[in-house]
N, CA, C and O atoms as a DFTB+ gen file, in Angstrom:
616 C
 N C O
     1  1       0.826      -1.175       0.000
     2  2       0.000       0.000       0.000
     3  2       0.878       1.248       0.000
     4  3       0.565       2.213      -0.698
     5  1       2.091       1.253       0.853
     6  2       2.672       2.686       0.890
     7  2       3.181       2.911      -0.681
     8  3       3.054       3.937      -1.350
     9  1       3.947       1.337      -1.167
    10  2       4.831       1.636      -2.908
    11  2       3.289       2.595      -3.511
    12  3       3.316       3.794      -3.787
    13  1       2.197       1.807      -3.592
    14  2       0.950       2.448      -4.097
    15  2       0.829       4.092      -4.406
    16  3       0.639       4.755      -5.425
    17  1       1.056       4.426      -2.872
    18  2       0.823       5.724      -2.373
    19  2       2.505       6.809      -2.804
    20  3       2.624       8.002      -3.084
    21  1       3.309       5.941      -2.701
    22  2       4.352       6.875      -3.283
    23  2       4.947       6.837      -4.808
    24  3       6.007       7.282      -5.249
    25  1       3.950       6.189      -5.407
    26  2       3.882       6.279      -6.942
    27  2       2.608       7.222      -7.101
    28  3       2.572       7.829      -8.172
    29  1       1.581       7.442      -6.236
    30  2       0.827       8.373      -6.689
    31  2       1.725       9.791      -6.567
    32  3       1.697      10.746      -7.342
    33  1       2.553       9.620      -5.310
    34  2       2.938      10.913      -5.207
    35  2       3.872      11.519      -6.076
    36  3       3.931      12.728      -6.298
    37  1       4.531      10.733      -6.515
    38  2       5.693      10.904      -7.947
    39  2       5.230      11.102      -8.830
    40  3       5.636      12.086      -9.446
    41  1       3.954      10.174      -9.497
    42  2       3.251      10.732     -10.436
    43  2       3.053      12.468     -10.140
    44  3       3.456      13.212     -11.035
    45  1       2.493      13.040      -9.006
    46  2       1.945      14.593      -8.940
    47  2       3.366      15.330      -8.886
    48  3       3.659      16.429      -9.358
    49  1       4.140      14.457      -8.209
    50  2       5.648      15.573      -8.915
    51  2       5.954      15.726     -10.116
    52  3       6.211      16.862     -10.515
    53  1       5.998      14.708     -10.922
    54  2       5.702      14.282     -12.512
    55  2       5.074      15.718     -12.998
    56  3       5.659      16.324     -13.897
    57  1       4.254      16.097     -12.591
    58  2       3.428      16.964     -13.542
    59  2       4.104      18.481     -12.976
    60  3       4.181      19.399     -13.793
    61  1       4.535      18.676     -11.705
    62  2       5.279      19.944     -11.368
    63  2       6.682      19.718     -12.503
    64  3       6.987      20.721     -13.149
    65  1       7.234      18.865     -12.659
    66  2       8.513      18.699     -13.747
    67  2       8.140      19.267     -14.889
    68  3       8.812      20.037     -15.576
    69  1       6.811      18.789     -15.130
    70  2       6.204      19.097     -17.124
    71  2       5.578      20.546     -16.950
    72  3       5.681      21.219     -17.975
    73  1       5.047      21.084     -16.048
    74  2       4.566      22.521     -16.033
    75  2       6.097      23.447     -15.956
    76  3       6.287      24.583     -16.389
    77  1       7.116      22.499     -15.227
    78  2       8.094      24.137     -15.073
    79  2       9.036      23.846     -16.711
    80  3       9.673      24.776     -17.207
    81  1       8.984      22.531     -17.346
    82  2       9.486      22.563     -18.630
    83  2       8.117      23.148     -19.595
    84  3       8.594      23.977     -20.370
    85  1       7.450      23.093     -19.698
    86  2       6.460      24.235     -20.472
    87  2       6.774      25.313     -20.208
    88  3       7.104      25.865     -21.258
    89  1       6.906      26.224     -19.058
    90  2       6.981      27.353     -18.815
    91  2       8.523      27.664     -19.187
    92  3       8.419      28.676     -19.880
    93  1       9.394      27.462     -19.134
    94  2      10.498      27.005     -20.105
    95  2      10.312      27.095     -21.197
    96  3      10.473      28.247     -21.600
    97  1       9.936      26.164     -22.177
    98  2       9.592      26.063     -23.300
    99  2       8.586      27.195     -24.101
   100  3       8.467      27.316     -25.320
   101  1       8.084      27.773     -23.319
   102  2       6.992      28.643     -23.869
   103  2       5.741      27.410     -24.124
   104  3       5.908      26.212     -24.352
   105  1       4.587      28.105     -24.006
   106  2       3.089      26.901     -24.171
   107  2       3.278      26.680     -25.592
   108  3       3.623      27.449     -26.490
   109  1       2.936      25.301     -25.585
   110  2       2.778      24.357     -26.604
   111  2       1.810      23.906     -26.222
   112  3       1.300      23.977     -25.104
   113  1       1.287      23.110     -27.662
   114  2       0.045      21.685     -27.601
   115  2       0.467      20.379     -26.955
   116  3      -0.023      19.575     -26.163
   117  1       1.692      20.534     -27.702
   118  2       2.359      19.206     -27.010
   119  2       2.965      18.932     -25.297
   120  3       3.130      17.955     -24.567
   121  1       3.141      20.261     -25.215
   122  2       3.786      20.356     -23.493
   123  2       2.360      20.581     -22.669
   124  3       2.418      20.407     -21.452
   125  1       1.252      20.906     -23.176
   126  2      -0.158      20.802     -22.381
   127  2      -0.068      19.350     -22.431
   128  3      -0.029      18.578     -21.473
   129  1      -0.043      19.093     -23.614
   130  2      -1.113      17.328     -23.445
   131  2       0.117      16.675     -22.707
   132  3      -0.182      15.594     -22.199
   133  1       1.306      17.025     -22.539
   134  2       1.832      16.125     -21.448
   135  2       2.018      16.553     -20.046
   136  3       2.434      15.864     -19.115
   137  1       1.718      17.565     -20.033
   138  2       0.592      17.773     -18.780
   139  2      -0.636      17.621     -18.233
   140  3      -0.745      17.296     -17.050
   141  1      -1.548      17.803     -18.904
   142  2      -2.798      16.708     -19.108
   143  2      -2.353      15.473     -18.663
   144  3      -2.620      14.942     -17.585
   145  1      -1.710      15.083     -19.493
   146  2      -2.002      13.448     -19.613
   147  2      -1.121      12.922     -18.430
   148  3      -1.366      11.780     -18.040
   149  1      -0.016      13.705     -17.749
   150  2       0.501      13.583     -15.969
   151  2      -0.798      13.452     -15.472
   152  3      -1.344      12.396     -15.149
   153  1      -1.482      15.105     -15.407
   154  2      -2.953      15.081     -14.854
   155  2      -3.136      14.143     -14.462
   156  3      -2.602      13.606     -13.491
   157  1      -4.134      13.666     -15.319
   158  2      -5.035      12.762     -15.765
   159  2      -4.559      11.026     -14.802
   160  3      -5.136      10.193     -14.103
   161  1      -3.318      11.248     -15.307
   162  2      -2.836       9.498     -14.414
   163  2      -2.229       9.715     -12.680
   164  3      -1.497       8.987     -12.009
   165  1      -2.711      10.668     -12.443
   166  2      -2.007      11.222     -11.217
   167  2      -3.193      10.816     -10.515
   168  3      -3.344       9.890      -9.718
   169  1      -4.496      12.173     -11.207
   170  2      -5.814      11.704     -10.055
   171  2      -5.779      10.648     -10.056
   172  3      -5.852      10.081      -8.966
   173  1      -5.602       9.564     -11.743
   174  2      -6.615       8.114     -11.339
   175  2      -6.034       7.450     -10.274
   176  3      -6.807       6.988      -9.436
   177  1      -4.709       7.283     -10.102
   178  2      -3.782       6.582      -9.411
   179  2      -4.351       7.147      -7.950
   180  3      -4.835       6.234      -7.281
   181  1      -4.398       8.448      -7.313
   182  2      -5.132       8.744      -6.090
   183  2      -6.689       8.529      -6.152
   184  3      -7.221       8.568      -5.043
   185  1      -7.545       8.305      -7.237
   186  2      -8.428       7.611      -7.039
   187  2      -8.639       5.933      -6.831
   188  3      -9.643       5.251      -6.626
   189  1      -7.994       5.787      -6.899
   190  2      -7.905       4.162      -6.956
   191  2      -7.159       3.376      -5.880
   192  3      -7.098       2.213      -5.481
   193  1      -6.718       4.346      -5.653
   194  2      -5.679       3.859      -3.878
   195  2      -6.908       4.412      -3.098
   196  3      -6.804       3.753      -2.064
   197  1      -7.450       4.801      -3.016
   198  2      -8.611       5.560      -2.354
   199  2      -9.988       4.315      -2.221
   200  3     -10.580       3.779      -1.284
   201  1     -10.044       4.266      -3.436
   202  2     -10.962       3.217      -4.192
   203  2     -10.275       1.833      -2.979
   204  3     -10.584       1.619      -1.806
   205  1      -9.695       1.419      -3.503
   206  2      -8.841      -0.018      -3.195
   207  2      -8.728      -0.282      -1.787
   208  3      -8.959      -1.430      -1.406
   209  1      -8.381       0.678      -0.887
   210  2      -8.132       0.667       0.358
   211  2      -8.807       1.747       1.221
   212  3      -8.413       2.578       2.039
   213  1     -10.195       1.319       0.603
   214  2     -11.206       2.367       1.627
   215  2     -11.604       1.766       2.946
   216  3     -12.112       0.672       3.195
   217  1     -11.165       2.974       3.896
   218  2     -11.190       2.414       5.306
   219  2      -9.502       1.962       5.458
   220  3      -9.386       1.965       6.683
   221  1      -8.455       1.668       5.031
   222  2      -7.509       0.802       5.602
   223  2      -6.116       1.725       5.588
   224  3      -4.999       1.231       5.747
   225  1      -6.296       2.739       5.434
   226  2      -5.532       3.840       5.248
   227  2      -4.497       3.991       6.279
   228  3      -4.694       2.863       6.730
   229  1      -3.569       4.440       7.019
   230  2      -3.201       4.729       8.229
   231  2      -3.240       6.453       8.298
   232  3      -3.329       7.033       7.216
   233  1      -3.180       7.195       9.433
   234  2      -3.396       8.335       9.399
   235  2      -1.787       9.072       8.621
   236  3      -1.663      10.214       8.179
   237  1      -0.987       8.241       8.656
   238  2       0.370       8.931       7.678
   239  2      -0.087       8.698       6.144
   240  3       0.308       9.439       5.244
   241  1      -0.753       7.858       5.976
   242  2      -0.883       7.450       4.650
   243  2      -2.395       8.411       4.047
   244  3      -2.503       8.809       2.887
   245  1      -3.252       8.590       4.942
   246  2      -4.279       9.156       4.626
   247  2      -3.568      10.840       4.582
   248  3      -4.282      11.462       3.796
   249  1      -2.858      11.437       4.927
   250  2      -2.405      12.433       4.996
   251  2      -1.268      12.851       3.935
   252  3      -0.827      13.977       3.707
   253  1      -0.851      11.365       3.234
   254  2       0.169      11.919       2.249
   255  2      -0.544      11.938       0.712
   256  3      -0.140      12.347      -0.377
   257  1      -1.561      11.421       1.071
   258  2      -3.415      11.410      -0.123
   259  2      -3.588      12.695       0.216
   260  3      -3.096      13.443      -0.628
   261  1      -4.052      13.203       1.044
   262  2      -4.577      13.883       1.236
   263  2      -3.625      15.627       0.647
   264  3      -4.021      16.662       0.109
   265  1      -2.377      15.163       1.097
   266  2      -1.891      16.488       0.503
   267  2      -1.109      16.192      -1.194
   268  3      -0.445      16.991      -1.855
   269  1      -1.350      15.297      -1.405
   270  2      -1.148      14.951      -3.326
   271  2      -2.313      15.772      -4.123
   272  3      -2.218      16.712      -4.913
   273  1      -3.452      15.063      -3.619
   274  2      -4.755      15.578      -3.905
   275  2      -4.837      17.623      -3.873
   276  3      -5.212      18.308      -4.825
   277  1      -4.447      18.067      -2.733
   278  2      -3.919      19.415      -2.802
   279  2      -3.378      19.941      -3.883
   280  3      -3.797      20.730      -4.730
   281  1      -1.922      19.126      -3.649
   282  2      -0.866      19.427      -4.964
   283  2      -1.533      19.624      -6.299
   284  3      -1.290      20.500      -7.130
   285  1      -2.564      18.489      -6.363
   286  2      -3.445      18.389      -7.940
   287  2      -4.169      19.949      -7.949
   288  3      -4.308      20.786      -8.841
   289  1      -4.503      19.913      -6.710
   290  2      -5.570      21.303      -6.959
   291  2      -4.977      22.259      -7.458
   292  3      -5.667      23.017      -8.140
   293  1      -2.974      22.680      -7.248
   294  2      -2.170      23.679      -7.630
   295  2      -1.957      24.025      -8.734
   296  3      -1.755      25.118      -9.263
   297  1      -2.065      22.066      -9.391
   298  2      -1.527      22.054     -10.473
   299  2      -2.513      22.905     -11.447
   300  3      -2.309      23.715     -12.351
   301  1      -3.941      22.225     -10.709
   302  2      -4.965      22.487     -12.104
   303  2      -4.797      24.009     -12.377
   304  3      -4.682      24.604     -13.449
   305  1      -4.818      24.552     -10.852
   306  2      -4.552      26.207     -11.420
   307  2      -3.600      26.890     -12.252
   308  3      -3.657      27.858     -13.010
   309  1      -2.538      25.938     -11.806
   310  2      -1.131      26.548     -12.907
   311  2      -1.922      25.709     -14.186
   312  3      -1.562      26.380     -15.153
   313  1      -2.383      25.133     -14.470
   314  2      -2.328      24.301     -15.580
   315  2      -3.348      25.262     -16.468
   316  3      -3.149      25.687     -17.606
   317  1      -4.294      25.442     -15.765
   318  2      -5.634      26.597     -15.986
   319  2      -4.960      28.165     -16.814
   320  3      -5.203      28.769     -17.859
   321  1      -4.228      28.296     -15.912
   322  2      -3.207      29.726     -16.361
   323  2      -2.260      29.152     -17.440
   324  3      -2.211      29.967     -18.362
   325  1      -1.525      28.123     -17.679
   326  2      -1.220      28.170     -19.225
   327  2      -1.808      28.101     -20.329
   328  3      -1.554      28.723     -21.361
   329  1      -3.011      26.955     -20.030
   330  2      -4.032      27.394     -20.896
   331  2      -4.567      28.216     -21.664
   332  3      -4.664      28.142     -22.889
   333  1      -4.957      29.082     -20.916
   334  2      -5.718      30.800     -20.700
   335  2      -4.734      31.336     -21.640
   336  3      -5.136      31.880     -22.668
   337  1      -3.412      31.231     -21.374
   338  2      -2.324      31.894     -21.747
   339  2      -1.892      31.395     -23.149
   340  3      -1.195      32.118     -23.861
   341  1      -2.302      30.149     -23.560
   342  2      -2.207      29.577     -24.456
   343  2      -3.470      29.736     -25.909
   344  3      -3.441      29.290     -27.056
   345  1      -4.542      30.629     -25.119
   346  2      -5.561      30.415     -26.197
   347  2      -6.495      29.266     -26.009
   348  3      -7.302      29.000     -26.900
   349  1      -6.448      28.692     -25.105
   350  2      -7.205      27.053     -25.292
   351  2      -7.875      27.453     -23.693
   352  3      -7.539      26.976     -22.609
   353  1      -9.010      28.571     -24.008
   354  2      -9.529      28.750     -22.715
   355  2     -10.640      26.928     -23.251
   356  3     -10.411      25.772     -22.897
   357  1     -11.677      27.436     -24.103
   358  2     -12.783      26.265     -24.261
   359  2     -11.609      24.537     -23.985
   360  3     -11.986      23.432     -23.595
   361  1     -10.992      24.738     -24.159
   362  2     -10.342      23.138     -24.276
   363  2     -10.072      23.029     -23.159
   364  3     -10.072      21.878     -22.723
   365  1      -9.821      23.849     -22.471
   366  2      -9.421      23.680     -20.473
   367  2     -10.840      23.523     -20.101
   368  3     -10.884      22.882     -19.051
   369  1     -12.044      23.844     -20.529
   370  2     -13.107      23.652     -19.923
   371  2     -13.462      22.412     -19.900
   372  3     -13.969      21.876     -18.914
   373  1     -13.115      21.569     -21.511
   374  2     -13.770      20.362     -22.087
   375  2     -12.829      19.625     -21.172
   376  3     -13.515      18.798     -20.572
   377  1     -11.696      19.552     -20.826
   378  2     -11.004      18.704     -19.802
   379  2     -11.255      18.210     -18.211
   380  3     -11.217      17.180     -17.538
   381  1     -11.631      20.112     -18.028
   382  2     -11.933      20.135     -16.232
   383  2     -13.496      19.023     -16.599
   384  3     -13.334      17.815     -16.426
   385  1     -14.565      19.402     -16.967
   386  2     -15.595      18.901     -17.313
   387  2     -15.032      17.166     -17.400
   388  3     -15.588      16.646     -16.433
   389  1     -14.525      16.508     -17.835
   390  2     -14.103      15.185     -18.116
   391  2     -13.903      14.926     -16.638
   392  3     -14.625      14.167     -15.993
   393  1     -12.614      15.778     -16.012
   394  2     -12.191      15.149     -14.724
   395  2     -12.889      15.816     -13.684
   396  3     -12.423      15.607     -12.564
   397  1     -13.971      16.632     -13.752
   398  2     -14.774      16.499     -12.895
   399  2     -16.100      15.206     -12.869
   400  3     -16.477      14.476     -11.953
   401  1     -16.416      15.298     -13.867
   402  2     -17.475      13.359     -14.303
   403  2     -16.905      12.366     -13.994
   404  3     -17.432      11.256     -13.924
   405  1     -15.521      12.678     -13.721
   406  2     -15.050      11.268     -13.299
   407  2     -14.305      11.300     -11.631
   408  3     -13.675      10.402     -11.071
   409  1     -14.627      12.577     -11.169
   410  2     -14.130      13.094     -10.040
   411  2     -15.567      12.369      -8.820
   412  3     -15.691      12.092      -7.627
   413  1     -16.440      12.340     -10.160
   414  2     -17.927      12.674      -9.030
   415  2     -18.488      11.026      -8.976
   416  3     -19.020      10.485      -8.006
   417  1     -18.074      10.154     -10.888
   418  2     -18.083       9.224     -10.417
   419  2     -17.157       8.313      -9.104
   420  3     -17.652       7.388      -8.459
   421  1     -15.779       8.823      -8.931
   422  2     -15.103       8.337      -8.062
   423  2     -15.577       8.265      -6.395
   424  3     -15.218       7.335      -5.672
   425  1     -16.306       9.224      -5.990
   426  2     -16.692       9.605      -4.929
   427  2     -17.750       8.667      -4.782
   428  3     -18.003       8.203      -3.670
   429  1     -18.564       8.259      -6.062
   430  2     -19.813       7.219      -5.928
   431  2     -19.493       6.161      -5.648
   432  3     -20.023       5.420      -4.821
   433  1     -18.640       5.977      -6.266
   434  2     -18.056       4.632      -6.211
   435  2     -17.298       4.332      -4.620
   436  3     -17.384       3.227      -4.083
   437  1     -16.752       5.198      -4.155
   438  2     -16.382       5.205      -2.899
   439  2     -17.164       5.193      -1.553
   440  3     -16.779       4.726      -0.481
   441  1     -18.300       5.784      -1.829
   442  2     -19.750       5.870      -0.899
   443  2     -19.984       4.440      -1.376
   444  3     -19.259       3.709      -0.702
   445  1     -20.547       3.884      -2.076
   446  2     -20.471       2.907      -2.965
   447  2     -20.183       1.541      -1.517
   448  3     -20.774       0.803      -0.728
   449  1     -18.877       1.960      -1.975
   450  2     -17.818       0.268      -0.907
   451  2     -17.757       0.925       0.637
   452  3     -17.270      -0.036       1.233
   453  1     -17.851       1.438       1.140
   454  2     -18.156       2.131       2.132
   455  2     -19.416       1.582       2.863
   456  3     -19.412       1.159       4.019
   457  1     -20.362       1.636       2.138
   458  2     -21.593       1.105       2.299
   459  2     -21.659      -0.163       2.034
   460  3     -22.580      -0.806       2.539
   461  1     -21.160      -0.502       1.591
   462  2     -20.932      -2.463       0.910
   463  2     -20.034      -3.053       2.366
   464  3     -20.247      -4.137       2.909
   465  1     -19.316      -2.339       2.669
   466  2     -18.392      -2.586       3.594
   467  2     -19.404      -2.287       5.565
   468  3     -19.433      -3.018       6.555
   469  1     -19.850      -1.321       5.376
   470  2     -20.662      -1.312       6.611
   471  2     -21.941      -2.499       6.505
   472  3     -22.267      -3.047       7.558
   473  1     -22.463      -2.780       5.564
   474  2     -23.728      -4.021       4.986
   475  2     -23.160      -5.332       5.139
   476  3     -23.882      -6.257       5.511
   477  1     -21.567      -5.562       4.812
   478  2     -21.023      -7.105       5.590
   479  2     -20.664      -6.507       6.513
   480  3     -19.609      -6.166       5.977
   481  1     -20.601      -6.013       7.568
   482  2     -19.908      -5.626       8.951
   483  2     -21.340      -6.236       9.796
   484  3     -21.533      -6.980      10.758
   485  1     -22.057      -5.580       8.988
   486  2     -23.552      -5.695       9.913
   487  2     -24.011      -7.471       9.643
   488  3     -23.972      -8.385      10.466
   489  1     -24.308      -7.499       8.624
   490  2     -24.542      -9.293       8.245
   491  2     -23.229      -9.956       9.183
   492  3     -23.383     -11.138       9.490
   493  1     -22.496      -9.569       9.455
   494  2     -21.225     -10.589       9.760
   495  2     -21.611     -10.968      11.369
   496  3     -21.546     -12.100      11.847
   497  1     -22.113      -9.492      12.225
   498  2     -22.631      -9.346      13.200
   499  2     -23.543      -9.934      13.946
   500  3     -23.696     -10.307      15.109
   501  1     -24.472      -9.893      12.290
   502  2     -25.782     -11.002      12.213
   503  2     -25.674     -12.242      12.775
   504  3     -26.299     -12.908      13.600
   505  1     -24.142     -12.429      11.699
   506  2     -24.699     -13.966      11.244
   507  2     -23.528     -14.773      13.130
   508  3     -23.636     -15.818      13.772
   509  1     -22.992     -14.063      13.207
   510  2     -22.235     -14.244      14.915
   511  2     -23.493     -14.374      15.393
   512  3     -24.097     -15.443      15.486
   513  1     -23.990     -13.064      15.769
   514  2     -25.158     -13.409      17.095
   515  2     -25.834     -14.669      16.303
   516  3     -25.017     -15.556      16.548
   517  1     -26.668     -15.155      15.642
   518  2     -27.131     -16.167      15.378
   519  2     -26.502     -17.435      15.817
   520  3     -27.203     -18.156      16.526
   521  1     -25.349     -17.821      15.534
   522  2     -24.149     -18.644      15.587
   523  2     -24.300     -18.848      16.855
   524  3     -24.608     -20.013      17.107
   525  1     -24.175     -17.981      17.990
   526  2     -24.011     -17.858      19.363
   527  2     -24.939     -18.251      19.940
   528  3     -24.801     -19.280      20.602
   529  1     -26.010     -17.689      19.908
   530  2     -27.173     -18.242      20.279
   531  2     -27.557     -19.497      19.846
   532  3     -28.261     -19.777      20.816
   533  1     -27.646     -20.673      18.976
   534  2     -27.529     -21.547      18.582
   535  2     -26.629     -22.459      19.580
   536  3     -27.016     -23.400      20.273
   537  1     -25.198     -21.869      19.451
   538  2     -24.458     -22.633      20.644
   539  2     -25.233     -22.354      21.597
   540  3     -25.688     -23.489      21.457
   541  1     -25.570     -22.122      22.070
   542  2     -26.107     -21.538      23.599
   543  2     -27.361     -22.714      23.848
   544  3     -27.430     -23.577      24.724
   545  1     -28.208     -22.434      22.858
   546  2     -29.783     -23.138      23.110
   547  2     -29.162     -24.501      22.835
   548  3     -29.699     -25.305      23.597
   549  1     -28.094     -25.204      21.927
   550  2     -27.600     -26.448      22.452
   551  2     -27.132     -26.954      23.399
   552  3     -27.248     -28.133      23.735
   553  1     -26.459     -25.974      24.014
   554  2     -26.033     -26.139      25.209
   555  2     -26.902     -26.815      26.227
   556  3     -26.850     -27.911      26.785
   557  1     -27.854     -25.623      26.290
   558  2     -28.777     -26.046      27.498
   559  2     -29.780     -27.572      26.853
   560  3     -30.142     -28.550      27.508
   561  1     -30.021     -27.252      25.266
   562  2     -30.381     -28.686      25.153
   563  2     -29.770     -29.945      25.856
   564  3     -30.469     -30.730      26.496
   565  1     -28.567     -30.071      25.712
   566  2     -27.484     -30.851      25.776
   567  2     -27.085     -31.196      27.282
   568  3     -26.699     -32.258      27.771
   569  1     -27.304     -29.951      27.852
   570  2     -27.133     -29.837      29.317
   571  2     -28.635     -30.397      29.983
   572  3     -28.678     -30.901      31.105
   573  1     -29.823     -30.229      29.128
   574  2     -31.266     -30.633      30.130
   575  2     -31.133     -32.161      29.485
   576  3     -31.597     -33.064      30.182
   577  1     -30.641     -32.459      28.432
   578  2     -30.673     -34.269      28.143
   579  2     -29.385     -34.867      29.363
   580  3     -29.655     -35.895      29.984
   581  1     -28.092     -34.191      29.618
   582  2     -27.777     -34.902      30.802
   583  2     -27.706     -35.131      31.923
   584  3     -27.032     -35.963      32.531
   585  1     -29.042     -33.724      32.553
   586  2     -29.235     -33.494      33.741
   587  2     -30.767     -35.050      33.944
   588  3     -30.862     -35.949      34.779
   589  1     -31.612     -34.699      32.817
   590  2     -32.889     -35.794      32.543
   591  2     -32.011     -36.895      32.854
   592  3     -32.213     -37.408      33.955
   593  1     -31.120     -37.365      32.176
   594  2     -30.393     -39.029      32.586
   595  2     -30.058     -39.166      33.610
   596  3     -30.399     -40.192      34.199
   597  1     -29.186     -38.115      34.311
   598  2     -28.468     -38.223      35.578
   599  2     -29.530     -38.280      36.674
   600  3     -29.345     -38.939      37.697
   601  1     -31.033     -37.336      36.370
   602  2     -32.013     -37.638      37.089
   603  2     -32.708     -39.371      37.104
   604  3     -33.215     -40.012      38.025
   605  1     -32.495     -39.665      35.895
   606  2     -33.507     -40.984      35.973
   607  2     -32.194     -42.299      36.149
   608  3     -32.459     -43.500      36.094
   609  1     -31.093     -41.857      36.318
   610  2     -30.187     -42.709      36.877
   611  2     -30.334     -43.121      38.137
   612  3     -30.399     -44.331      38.350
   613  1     -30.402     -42.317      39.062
   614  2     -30.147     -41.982      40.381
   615  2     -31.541     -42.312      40.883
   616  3     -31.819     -42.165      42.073
């Protein structure tokens, strides 16, 4: 889980490398879309560690998500401002729009197992107390058939 989590985080350095070589380079098509396309594999990778290990996080690990996810937010703004700067205001829209639909499916999907995950917690609970009680009422079955013998022994 941590290799997981520190390939997401390299990935979001990944994309601080390709924004300060664009800005370097002067904006291009080609130095966006390989920023984009950092983007793009950065969230999925923090969506999917998210996804994968919901609930199992540790509070160092939920905190180094938690500030990648930040980082993304920096990026989009620098990324937003080359854009702008580039002429490609509508094409920064058609993008944010993409990774927000898939921002919102991610979150569903996460409520999603969350809830799948509290629904066997509860059945599991279920199916114990049932289990228990069962032992129990055998018990005393078991216990009134050898108290009945020991009575009609004696």
């Amino acid at each position: 889980m941590i290799a997981e989590i520190a390939l997401a985080v390299q990935a979001v350095t990944a994309i601080n490398t390709a924004i300060d070589e664009v800005k370097k380079m002067g904006s291009n098509a080609s130095g966006l879309g390989i920023i984009i396309e950092r983007y793009a594999k950065a969230n999925e990778a923090i969506q999917d560690i998210e996804q994968k290990h919901v609930g199992k996080l540790s509070v160092a690990e939920s905190a180094q998500i938690q500030i990648a996810k930040k980082r993304l937010q920096t990026f989009n703004q620098q990324l937003r401002d080359l854009m702008l700067m580039a002429g490609l205001a509508q094409d920064y829209q058609e993008i944010m729009q993409r990774v927000e639909t898939s921002r919102i499916d991610h979150e569903r999907q996460v409520i999603a197992l969350k809830k799948k995950k509290r629904e066997r917690q509860k059945q599991f609970t279920i199916a114990a107390t049932i289990i228990f009680a069962w032992c129990c009422f055998m018990g005393f079955v078991w216990f009134g058939i050898w108290f009945y013998r020991a009575s009609q022994a004696g």
